[in-house]
Every structure is written in structure tokens, then in C-alpha cells.
C-alpha positions as CSV (number, residue, x, y, z in Angstrom):
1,X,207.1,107.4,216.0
2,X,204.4,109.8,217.4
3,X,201.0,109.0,218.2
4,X,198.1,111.1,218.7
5,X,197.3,114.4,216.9
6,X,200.2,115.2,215.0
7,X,199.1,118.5,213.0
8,X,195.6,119.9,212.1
9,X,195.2,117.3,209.6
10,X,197.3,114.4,210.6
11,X,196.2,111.9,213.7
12,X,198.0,108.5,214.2
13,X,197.0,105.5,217.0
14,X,197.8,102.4,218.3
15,X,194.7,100.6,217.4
16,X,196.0,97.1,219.3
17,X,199.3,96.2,221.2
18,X,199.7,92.3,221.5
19,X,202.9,90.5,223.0
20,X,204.1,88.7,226.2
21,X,202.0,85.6,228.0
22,X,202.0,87.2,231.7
23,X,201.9,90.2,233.4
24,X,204.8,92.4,234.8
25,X,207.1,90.6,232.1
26,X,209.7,91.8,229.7
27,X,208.1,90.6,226.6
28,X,210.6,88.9,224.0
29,X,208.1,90.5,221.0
30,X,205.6,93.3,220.8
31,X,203.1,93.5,218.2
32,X,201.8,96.8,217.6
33,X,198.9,97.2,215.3
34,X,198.4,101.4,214.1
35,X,196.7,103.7,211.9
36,X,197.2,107.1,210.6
37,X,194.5,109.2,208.9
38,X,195.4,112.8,206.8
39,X,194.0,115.2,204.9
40,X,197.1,115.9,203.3
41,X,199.0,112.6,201.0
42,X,202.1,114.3,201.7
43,X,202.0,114.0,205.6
44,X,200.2,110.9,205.2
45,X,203.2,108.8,203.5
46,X,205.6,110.5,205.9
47,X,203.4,109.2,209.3
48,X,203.4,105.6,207.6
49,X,207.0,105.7,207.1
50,X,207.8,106.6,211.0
51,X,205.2,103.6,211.7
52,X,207.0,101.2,209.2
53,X,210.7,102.3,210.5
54,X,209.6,101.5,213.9
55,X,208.7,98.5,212.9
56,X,212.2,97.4,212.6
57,X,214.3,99.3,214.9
């Protein structure tokens, strides 16, 4: 998944990360919460996909 600015009209963030109850810990779950704003529907629904993919790999 890529974050950041991904073309001219595509940006995508991780607006909140949540998981694990102490520091310097593997976490056994990680809750990432993102976003991804285009001018363009077409790059758009292909940002969400990467997000939704992620979500499950």
C-alpha cells in the first residue's frame, strides 16, 4: 500500500495506527485507520483497493 502523494491528484494517509498495550512489543493486532483523497474516481477506487487488500494480507 503506499502512503503519501501518490500522483498529482491522488494523496493517501494513515490518519490513526492503534494496537499493542506496551511499548517495544510485537503487537499480536494492528489497527490502521487511512484515507485517500483524488481528483480522479479511477485512481481513487484503485488507492481504496491497495488499502482494503492490506487489510487482510
Amino acid at each position: 500500500m503506499n502512503i503519501g502523494r501518490i500522483d498529482h491528484e491522488t494523496t493517501a494517509n494513515i490518519g490513526t495506527a492503534k494496537g499493542g498495550l506496551a511499548t517495544n512489543i510485537v503487537m499480536p493486532d494492528l489497527v490502521l485507520e487511512c484515507e485517500a483523497r483524488s481528483l480522479s474516481d479511477e485512481k481513487l477506487q484503485k488507492q481504496t483497493s491497495k488499502e482494503r487488500k492490506a487489510n487482510y494480507e
